[in-house]
VOBANU-435343 format. One line per field, with one value per residue: x, y, z of N, C-alpha, C in turn. Coordinates in steps of 0.001 Angstrom, whole numbers, always signed. Example, Ala and Ser with C-alpha at 12.3 -4.5 7.8 and 13.67 -1.06 7.14 Angstrom:
BEGIN
n_px	[+13190, +12850]
n_py	[-5690, -2250]
n_pz	[+7800, +7080]
ca_px	[+12300, +13670]
ca_py	[-4500, -1060]
ca_pz	[+7800, +7140]
c_px	[+13200, +12900]
c_py	[-3300, +30]
c_pz	[+7800, +7870]
This chain:
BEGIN
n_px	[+111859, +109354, +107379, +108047, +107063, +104896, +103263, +103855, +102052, +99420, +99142, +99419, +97018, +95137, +95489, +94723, +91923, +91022, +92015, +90135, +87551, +87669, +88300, +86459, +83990, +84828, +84600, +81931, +81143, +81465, +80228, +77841, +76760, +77494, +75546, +74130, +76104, +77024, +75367, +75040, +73759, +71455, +69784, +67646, +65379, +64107, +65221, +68017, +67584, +67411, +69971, +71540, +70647, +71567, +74232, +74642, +74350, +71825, +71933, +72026, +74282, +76025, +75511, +77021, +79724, +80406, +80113, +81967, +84593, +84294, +84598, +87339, +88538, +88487, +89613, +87892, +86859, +85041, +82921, +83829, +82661, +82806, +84199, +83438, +84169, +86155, +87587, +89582, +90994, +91667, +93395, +95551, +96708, +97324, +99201, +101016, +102945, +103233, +104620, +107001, +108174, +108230, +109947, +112197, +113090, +113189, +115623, +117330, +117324, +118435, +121190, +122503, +121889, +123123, +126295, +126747, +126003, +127526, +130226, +129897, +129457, +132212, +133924, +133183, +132755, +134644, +135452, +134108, +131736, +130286, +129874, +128573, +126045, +125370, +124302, +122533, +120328, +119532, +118206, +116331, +115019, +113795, +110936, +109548, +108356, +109416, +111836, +111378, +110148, +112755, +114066, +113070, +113190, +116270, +116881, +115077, +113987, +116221, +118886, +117365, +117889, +115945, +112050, +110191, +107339, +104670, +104077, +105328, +104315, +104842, +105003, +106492, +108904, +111749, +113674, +112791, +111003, +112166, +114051, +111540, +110944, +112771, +113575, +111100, +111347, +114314, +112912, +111300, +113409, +115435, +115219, +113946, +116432, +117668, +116716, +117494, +119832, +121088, +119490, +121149, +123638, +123567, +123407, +125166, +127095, +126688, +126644, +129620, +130289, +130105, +131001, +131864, +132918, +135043, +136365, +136852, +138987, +140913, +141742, +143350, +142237, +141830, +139382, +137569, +138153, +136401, +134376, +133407, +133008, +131747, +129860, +128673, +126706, +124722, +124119, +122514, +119768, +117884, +118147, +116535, +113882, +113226, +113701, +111355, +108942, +109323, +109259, +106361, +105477, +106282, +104983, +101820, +102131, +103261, +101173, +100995, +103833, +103550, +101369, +103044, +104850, +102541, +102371, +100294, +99695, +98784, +98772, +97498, +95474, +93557, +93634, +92288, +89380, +88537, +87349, +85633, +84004, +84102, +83735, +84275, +86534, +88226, +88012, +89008, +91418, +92902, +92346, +94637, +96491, +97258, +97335, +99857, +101681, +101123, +102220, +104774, +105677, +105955, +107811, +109668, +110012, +110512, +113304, +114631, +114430, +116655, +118858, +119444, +119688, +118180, +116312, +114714, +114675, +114313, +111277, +110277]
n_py	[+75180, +75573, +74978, +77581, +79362, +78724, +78926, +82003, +83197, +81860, +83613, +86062, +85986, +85855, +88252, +90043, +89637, +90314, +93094, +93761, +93967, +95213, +98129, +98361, +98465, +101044, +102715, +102579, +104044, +106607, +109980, +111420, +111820, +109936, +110209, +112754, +114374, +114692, +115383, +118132, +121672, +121250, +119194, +116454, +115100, +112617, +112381, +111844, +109301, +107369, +107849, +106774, +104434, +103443, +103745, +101619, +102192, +101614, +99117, +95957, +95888, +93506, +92398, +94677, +94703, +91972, +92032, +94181, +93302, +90436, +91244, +92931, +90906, +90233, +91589, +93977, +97162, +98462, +101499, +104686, +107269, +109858, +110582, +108584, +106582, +103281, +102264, +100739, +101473, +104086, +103958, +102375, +104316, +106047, +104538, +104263, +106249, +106988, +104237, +104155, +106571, +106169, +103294, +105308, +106716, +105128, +103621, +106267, +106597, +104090, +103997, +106331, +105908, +103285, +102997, +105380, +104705, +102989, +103445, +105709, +103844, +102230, +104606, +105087, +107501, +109382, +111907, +112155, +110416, +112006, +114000, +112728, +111608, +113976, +115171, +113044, +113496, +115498, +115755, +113147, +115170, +117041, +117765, +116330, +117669, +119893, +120354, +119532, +121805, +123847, +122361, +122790, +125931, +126209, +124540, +124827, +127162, +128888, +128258, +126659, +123901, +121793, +121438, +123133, +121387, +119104, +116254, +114605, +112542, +109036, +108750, +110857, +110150, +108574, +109328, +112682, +112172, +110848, +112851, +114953, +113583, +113589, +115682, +115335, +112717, +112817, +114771, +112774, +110800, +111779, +112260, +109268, +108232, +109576, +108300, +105304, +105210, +105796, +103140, +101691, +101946, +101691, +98388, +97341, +98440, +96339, +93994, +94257, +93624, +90927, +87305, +85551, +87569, +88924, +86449, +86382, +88467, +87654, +85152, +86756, +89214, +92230, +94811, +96395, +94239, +91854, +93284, +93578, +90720, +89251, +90490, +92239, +91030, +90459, +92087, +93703, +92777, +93575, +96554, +95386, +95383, +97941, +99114, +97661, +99057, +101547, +101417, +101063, +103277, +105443, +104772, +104742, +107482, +110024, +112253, +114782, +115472, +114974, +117284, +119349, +119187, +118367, +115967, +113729, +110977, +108516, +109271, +111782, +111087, +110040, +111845, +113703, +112003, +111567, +114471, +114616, +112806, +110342, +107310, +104543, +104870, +105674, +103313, +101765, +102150, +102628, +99343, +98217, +99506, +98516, +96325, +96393, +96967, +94451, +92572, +93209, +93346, +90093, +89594, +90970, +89266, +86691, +87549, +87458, +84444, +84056, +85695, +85340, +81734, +80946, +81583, +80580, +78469, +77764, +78506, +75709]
n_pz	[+104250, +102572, +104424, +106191, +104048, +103567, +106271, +106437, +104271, +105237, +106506, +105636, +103765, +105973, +107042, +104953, +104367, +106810, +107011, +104713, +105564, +107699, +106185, +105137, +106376, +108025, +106309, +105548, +107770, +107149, +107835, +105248, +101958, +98455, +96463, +96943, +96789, +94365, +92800, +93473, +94420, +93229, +93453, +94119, +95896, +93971, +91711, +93556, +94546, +92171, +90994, +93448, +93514, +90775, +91383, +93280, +95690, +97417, +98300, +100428, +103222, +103218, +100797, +99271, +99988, +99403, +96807, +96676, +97196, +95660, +93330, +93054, +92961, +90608, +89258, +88562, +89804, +90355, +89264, +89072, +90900, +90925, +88536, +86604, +85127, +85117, +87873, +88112, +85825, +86600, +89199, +87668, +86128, +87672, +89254, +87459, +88370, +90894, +92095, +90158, +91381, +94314, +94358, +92994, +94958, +97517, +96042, +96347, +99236, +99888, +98840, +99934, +102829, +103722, +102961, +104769, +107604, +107335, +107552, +109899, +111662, +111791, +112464, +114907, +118071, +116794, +115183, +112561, +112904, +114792, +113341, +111086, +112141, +113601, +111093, +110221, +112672, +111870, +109490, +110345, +111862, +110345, +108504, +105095, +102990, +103383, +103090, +100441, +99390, +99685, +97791, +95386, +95537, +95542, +93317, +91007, +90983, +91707, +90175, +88292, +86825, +87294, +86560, +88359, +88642, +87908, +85914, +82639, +81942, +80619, +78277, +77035, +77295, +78773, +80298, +80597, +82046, +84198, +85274, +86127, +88238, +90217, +92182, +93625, +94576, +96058, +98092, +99889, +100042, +101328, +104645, +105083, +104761, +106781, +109133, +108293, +108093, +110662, +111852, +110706, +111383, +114126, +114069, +113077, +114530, +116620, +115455, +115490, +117796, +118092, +118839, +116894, +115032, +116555, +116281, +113985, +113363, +115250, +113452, +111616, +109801, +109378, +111231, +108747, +106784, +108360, +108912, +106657, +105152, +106763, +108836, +107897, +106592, +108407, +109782, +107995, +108217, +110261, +108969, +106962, +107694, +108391, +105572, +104244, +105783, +104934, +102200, +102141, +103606, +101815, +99611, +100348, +101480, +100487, +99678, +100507, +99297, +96791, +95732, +96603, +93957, +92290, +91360, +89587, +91378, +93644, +95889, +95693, +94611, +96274, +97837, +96649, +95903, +98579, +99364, +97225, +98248, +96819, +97668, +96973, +95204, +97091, +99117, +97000, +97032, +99148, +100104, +98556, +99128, +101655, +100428, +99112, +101710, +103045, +101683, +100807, +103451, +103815, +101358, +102880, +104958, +103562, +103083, +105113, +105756, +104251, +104000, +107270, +107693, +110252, +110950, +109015, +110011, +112480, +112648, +111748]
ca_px	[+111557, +108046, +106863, +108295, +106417, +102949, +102862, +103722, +101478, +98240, +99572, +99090, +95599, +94051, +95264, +94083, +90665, +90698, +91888, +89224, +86077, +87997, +88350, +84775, +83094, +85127, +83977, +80167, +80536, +81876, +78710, +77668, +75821, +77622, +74631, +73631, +77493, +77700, +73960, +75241, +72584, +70294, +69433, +65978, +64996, +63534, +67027, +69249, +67515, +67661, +71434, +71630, +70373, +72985, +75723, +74573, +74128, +70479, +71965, +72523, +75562, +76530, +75650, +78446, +80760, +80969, +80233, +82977, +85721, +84768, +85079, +88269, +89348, +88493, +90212, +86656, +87211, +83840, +83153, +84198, +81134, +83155, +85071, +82726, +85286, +86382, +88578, +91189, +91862, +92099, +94404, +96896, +97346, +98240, +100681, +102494, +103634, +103544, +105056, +108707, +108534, +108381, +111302, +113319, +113177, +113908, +117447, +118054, +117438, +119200, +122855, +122822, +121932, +124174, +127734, +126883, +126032, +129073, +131043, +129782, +130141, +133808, +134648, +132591, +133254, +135251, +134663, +133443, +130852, +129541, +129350, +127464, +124902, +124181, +123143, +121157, +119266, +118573, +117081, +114775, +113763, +113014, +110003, +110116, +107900, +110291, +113106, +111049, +110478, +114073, +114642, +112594, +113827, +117300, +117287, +113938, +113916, +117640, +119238, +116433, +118085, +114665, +111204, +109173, +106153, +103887, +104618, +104771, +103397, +105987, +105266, +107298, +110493, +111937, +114723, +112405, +110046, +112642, +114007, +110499, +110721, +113889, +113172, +110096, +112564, +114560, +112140, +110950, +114202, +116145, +114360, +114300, +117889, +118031, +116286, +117978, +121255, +121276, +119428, +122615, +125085, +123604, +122893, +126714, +127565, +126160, +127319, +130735, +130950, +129710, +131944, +132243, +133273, +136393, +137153, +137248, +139702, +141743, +142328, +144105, +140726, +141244, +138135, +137076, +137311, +135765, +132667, +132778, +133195, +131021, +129618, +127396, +125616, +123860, +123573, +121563, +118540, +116923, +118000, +115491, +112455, +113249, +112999, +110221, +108038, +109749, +108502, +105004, +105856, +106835, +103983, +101041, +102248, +103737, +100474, +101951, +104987, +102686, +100738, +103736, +105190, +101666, +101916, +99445, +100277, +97638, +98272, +96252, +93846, +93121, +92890, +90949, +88704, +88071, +87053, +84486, +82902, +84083, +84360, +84690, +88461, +88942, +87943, +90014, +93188, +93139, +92826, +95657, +97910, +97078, +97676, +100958, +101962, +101345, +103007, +105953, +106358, +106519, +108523, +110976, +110580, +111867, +114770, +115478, +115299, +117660, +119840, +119832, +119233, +118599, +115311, +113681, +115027, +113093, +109987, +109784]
ca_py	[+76471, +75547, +74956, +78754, +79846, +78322, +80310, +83516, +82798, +82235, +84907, +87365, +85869, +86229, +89771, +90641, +89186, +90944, +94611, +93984, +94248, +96925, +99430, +98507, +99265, +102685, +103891, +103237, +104772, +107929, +110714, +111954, +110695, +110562, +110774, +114096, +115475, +114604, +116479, +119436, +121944, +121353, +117853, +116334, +113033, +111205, +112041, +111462, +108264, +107086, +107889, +106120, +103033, +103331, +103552, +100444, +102255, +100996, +97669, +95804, +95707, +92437, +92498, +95745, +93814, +90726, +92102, +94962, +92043, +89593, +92516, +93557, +89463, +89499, +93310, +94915, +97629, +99072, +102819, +106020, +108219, +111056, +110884, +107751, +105744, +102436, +102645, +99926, +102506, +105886, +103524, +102341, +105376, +106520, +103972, +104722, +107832, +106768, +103029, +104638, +107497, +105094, +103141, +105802, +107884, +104264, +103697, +107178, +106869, +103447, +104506, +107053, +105644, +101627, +103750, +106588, +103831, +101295, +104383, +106286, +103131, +101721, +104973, +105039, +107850, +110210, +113306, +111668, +109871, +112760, +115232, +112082, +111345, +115182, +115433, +112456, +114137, +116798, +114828, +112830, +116389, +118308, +117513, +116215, +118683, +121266, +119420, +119966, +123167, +124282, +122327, +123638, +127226, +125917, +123816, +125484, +129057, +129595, +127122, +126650, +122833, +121060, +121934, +123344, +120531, +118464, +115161, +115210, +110944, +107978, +108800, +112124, +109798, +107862, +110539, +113392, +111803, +110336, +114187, +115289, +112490, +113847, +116755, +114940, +111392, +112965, +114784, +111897, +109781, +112475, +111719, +108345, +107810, +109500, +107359, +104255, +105548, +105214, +101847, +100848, +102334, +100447, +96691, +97293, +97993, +95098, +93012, +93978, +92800, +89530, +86423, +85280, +88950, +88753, +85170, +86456, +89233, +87005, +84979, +88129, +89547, +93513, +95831, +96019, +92672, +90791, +93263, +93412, +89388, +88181, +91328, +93105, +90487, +90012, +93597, +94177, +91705, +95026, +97269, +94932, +95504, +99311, +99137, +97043, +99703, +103143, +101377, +101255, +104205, +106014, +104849, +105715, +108616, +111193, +113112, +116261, +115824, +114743, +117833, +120480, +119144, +118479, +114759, +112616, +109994, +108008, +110069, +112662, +110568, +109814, +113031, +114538, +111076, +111845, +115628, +114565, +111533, +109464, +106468, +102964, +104971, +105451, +101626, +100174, +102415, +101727, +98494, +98269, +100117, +97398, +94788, +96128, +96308, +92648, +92034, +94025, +92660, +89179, +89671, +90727, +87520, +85707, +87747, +87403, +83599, +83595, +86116, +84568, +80379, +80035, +81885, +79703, +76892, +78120, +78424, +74490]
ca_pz	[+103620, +102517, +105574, +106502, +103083, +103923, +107422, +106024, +102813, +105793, +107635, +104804, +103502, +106633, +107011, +104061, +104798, +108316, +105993, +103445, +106337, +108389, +105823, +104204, +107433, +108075, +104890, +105375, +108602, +107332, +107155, +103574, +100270, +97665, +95536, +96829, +96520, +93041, +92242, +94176, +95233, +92448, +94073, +94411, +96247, +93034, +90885, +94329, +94578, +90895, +91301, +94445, +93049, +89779, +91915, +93590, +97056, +97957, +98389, +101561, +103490, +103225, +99541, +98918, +100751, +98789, +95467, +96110, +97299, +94905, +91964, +93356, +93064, +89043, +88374, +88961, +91264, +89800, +88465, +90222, +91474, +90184, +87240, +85909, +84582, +85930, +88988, +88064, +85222, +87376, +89766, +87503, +85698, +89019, +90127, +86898, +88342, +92120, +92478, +90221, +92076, +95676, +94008, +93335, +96537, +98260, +95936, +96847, +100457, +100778, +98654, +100991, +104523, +103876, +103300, +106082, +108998, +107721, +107456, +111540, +112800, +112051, +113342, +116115, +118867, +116049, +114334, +111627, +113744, +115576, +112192, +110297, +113390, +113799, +110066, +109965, +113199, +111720, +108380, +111117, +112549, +109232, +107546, +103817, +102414, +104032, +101873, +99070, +99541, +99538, +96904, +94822, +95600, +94687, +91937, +90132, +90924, +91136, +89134, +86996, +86479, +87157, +86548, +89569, +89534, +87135, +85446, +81040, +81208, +80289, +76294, +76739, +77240, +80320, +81244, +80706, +83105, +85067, +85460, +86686, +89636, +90415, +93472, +94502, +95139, +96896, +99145, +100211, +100068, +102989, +106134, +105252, +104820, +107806, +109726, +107809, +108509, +112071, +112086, +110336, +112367, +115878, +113935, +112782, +115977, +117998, +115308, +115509, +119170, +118238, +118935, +115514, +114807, +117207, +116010, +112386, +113964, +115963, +112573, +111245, +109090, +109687, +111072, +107650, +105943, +109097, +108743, +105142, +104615, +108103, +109618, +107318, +105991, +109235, +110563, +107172, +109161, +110662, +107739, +105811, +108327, +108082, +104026, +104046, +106499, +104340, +100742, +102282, +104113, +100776, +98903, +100599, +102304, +99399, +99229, +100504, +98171, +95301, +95782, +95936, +92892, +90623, +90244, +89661, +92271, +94165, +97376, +95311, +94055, +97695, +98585, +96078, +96099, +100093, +99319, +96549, +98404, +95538, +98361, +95989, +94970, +98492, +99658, +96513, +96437, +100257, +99823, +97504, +99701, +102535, +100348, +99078, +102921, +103447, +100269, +101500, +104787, +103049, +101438, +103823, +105668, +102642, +102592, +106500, +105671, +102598, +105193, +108176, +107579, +111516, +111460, +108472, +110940, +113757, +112035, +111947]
c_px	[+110097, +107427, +106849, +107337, +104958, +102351, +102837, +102402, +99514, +98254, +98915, +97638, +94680, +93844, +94750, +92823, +90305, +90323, +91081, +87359, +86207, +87472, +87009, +84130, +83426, +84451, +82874, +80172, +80596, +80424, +78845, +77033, +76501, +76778, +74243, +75205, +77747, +76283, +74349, +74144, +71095, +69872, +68163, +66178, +64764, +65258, +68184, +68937, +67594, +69204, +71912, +71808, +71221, +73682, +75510, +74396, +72919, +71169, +72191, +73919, +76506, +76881, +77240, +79085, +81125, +80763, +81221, +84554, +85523, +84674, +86681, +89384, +89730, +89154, +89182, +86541, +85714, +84219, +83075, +82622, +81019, +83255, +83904, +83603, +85563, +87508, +89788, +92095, +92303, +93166, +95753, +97250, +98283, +99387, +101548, +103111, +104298, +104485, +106869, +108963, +108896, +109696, +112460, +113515, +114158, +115089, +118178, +118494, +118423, +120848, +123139, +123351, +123154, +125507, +127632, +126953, +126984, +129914, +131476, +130104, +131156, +134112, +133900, +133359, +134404, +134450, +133635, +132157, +129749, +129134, +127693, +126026, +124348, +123658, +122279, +120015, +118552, +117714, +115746, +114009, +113058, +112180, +110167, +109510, +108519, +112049, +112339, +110821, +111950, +114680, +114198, +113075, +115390, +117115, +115922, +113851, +115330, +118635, +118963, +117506, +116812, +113313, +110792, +107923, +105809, +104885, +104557, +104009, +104463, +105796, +106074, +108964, +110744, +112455, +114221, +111777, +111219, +113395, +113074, +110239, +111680, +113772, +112365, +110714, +113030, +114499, +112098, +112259, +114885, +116019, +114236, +115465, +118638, +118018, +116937, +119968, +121879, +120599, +120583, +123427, +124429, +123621, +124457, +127693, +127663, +126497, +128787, +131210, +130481, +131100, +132605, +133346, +135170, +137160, +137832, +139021, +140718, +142696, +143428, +143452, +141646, +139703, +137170, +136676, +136668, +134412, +132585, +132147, +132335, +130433, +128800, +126323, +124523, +123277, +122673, +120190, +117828, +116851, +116465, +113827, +112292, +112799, +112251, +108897, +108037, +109312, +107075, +104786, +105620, +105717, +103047, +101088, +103115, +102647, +100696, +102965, +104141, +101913, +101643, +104412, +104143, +101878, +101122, +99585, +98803, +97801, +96924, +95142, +93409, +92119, +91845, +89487, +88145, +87300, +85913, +83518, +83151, +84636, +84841, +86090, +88589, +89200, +88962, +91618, +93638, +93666, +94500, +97053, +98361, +97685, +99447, +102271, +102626, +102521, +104566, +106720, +106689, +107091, +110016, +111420, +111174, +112793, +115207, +115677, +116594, +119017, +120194, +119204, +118221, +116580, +113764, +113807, +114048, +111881, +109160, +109261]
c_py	[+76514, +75246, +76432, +79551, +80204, +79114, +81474, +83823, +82747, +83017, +86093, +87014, +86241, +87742, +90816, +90742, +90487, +92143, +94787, +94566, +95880, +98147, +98915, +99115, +100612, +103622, +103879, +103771, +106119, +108921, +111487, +110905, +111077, +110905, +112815, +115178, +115668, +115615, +117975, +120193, +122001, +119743, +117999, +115006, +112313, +111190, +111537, +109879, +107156, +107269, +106698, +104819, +102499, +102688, +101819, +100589, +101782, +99739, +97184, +96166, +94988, +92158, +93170, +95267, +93117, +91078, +93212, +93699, +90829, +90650, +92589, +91922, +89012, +91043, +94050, +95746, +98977, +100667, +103572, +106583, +109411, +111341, +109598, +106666, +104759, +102654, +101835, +101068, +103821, +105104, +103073, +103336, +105656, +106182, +103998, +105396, +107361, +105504, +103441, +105493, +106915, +104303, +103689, +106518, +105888, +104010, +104842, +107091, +105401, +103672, +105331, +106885, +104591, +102579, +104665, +106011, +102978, +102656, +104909, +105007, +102364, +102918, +105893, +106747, +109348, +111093, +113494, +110975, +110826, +113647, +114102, +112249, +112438, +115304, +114889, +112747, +114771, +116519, +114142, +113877, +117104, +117316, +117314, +117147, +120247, +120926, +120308, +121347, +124469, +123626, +123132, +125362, +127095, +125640, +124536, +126937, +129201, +129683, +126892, +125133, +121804, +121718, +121753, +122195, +120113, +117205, +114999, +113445, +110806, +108236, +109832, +111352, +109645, +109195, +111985, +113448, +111649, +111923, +115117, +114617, +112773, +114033, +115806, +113548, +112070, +114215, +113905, +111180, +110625, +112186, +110423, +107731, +108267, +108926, +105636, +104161, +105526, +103948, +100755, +100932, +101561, +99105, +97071, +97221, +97035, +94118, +93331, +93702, +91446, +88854, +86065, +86266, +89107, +87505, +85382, +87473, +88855, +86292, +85753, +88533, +91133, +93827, +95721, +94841, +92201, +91803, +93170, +91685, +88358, +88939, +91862, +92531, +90281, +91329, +94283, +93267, +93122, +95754, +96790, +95289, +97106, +99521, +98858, +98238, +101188, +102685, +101789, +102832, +105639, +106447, +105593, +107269, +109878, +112100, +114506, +117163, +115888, +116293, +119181, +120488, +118362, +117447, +114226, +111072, +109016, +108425, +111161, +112594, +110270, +110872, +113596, +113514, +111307, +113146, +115765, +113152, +110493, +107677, +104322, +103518, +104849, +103970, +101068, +100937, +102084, +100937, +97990, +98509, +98771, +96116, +95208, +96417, +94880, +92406, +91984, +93062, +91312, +88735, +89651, +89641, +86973, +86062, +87513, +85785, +82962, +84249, +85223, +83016, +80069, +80843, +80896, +78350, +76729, +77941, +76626, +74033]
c_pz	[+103157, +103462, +106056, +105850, +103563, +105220, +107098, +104790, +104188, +106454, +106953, +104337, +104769, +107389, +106518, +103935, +105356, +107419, +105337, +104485, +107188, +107964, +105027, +105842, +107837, +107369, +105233, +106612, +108749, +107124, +106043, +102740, +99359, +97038, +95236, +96636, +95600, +92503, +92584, +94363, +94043, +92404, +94063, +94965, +95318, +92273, +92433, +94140, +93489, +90981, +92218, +93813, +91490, +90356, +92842, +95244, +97964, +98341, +99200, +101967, +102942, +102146, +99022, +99009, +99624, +97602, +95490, +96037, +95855, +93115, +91788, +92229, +91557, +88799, +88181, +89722, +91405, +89327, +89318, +90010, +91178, +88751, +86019, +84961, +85242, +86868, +89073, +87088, +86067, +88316, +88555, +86575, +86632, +89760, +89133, +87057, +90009, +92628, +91436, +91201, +93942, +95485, +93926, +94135, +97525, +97582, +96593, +98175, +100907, +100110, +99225, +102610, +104266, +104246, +104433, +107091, +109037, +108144, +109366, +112211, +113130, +112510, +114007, +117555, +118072, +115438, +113470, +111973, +114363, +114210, +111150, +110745, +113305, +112531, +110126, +111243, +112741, +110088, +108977, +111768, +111466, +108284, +106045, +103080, +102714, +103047, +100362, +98800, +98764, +98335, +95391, +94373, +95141, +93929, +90955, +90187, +90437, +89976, +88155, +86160, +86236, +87424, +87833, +89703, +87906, +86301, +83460, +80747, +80174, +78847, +75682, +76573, +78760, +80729, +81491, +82211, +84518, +85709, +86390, +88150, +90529, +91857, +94073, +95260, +96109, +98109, +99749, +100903, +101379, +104019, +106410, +105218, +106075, +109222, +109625, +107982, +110102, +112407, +111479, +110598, +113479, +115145, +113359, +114001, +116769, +116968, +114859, +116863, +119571, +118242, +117741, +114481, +115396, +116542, +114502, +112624, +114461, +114718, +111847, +110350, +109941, +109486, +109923, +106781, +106847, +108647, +107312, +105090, +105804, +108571, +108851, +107103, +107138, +110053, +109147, +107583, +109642, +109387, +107229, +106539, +108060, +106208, +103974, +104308, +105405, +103241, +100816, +102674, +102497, +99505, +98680, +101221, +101505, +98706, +99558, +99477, +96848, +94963, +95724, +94684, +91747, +90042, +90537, +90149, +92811, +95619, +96835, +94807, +95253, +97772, +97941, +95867, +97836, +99464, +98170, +96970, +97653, +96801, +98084, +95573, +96146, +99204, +98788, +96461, +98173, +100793, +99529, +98488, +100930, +101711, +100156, +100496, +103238, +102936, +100838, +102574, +104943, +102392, +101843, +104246, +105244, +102647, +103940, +106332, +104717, +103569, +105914, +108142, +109019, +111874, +110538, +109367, +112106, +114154, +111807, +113008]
């Protein structure tokens, strides 16, 4: 198992490496100054360049580079270009709102999908099978911001059960907050459960025509206990690559949702960080997202070898 560790463990350092040059060179190749975006049209060359040289932009390449990475390495993620404030603070404000809200869209989306795919696929070929399958199509065809939408128009216009948009910040009270996360969860969480719901109906499938599967069967194990008690645990092995991709998935990618319901997420610090040049948020929330990727997908591994023994075996 430490042997398994230590590969995944240089696997992820040198990805992270690789990610850290990538997205630094994207950024300086994007065109614009900030200097002159933040002066707006009452700019001059001696103040752009006095700015310039603040922000630390005169400085080589190579320099930026290694003094933004080894910043990043001590919790330095330096000062926004916009807002002027340090950028570790404008980030974790942000992931207080964005990293529950990613959590709870993924409980939502996996108590949903696990029971719907054990469910379509013990009865496989039935009514029940074909009505499940066509919903969760039509969850992977409709857009989540089209979710939100409608929910919205239900539950806030009609209903008037949950507020239409904005967040009141964790000092208003968990359940208030947790209330406010509500709609925008499960936006998000739909599409992915629909997607997660048929990767768990086929890995249920193919392992209920495993050998082991019949042998449990043959013992006298009914349908049910053999997959409950020998059968699930191993058709959840994909499941886990699917969660792994929909957390990251979830994360960075709720600037749409973040943006019809008015929270302060770090999709919208993106966006509105792209649209003012502010490009040290863009490089470190980026970053960030990259690393919690890796993170992610290392995760998983550990759990596929704690799952399945035969793949940390392999790995020797």
């Amino acid at each position: 198992m430490l042997r398994f560790i230590s590969k995944r463990l240089l696997s992820l350092f040198s990805t992270l490496f690789v990610a850290t040059i990538v997205i630094f060179l994207m950024i300086e190749v994007v065109p614009g100054d900030p200097a002159a975006f933040m002066m707006g049209l009452s700019t001059n060359t001696e103040a752009a360049d006095a700015l310039r040289a603040e922000l630390g932009l005169n400085a080589g390449v190579l320099e930026r580079y290694f003094g933004w990475v080894t910043g990043m390495l001590s919790g330095d993620f330096g000062i926004s270009y916009t807002y002027r404030v340090p950028v570790s603070g404008l980030i974790f404000d942000r992931m207080l709102v964005s990293v529950p809200l990613t959590v709870y869209a993924l409980i939502l989306s996996t108590v949903i999908a696990i029971p719907v795919g054990v469910i379509a696929a013990s009865r496989r070929g039935t009514a029940v099978d074909t009505t499940l399958m066509g919903v969760a199509q039509v969850g992977v065809a409709v857009p989540n911001f089209w979710f939100a939408i409608l929910l919205v128009l239900l539950f806030s216009t009609s209903l008037q059960w949950f507020s239409a948009g904005g967040f009141p910040g964790w000092e208003a009270g968990f359940w208030l907050c947790l209330k406010s996360l509500t709609l925008p969860a499960i936006s998000l969480a739909l599409p992915q459960a629909a997607i997660l719901s048929r990767v768990m109906r086929s890995s249920v499938l193919e392992v209920m025509n495993e050998d082991y599967m019949r042998t449990a069967r043959a013992k006298g194990l009914s349908e049910r206990q053999a997959l409950l008690r020998h059968g699930l645990r191993n058709a959840l092995i994909p499941v886990l690559t699917i969660l792994g991709l929909q957390f990251s998935f979830l994360l960075a990618g709720g600037i749409i949702i973040e943006s019809i319901f008015s929270i302060p997420g770090l999709g919208r610090l993106v966006f509105q960080s792209i649209a003012q040049r502010d490009l040290i948020v863009v490089k470190s929330v980026v970053t960030l997202l990259v690393m919690a990727v890796v993170m992610i997908t290392f995760i998983v591994d550990l759990a596929y070898a704690v799952v399945d023994p035969r793949l940390r075996e392999g790995s020797n």
